[in-house]
C-alpha positions as MATLAB code, in Angstrom:
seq = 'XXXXXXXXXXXXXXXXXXXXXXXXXXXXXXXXXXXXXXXXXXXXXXXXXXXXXXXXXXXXXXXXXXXXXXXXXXXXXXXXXXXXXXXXXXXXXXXXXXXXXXXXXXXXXXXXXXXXXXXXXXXXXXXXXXX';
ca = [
     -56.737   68.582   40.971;
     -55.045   67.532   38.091;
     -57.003   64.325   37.717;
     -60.133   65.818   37.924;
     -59.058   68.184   35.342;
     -58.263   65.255   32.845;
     -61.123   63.822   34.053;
     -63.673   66.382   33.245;
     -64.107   66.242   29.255;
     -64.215   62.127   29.470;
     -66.584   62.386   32.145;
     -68.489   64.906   29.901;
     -68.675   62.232   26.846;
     -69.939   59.937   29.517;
     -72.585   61.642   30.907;
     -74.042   63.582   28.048;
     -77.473   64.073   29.876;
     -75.744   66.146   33.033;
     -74.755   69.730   32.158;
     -71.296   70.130   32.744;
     -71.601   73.018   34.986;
     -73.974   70.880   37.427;
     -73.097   69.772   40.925;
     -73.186   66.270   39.845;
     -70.397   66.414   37.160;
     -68.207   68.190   39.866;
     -69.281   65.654   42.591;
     -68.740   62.634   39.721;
     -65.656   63.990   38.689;
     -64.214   64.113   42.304;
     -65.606   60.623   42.864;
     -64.254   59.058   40.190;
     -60.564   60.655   40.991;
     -60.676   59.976   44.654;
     -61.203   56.107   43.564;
     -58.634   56.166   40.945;
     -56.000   57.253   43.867;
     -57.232   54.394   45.919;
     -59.189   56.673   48.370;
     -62.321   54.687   49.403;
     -63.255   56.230   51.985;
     -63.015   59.668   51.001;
     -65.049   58.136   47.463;
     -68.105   56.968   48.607;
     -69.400   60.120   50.320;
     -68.645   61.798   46.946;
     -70.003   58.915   45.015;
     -73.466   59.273   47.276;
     -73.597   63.509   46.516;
     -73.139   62.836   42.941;
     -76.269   60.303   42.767;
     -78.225   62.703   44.932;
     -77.281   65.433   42.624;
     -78.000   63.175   39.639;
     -81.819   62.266   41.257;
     -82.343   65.914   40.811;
     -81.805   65.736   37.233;
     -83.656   62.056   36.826;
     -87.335   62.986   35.423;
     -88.738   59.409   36.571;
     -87.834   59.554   39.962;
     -89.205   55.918   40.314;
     -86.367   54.531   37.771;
     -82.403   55.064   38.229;
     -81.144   57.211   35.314;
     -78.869   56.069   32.626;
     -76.513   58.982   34.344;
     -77.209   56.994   37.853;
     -76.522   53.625   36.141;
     -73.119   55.059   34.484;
     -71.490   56.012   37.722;
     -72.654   52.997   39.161;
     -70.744   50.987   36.446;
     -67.632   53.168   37.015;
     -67.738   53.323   40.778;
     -67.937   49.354   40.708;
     -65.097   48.560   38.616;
     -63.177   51.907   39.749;
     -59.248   52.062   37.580;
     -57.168   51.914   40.225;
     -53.736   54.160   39.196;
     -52.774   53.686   43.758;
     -54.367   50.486   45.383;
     -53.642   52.686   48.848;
     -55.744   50.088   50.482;
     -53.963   46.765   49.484;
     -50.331   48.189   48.805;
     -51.036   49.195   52.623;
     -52.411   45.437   54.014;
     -49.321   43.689   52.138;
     -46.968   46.263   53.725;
     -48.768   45.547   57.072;
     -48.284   41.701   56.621;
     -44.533   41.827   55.667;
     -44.530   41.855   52.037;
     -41.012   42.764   50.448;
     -42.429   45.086   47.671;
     -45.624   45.888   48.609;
     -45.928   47.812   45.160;
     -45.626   45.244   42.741;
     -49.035   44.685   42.250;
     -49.540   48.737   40.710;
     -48.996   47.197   36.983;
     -51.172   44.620   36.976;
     -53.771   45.884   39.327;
     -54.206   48.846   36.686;
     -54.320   46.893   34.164;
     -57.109   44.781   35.430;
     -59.328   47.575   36.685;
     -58.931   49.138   33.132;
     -60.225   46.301   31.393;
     -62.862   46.067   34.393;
     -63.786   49.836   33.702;
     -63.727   49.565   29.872;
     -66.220   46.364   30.282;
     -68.543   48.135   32.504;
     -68.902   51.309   30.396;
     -69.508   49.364   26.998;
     -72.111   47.203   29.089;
     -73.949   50.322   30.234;
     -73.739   52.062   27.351;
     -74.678   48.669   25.410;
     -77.787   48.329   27.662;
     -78.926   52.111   27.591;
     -79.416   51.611   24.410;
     -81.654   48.351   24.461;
     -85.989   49.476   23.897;
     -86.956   47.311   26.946;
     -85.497   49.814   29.232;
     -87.092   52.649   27.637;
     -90.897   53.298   28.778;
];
């Protein structure tokens, strides 16, 4: 609850085309927090409301929205502040401190994350995708 909170008014900046009482900000916001905890699982069912909820708002049904192509950039290289998933497998196969990797794992999906939304936002921009 508290990440989504933070979450929100970044997540408004982000997606300035999706009111930020809609479904989709809630579902992108929840998304987003659940993947920054290392949830997978419990992500991707979020991650698949928030693009339905986001088609809804897309006026070229045809095309992905630059919305739709945000969250796909963020959901791909995903911050991770708890790798649940691989601080779990090196626990499982004997690993002494399982949670060494948190620092460097966060710093490498932040750079991931900052690449990806400066790409998007970079190629949202660019005339040939506008039609």
């Amino acid at each position: 609850h508290v990440i989504a909170r933070g979450l929100k008014p970044i997540m408004i900046r982000l997606f300035p085309e999706v009111p930020a009482d809609h479904p989709a900000m809630g579902a992108i916001v929840l998304n987003i927090a659940a993947n920054m905890l290392g949830l997978g699982n419990a992500a991707t069912p979020l991650g698949l409301k928030a693009m339905r909820e986001l088609q809804k708002l897309n006026p070229k049904k045809e095309t992905a929205s630059n919305a739709m192509c945000t969250l796909l950039a963020l959901n791909t290289s995903s911050v991770q502040l708890i790798p649940a998933t691989t601080i779990a497998l090196m626990t499982a196969a004997g690993s002494r401190n399982p949670t060494a990797i948190i620092g460097t794992t966060l710093l490498a999906t932040s750079v991931s994350t900052i690449t990806a939304v400066i790409a998007v936002k970079f190629f949202e921009k660019l005339h040939i995708f506008h039609s």
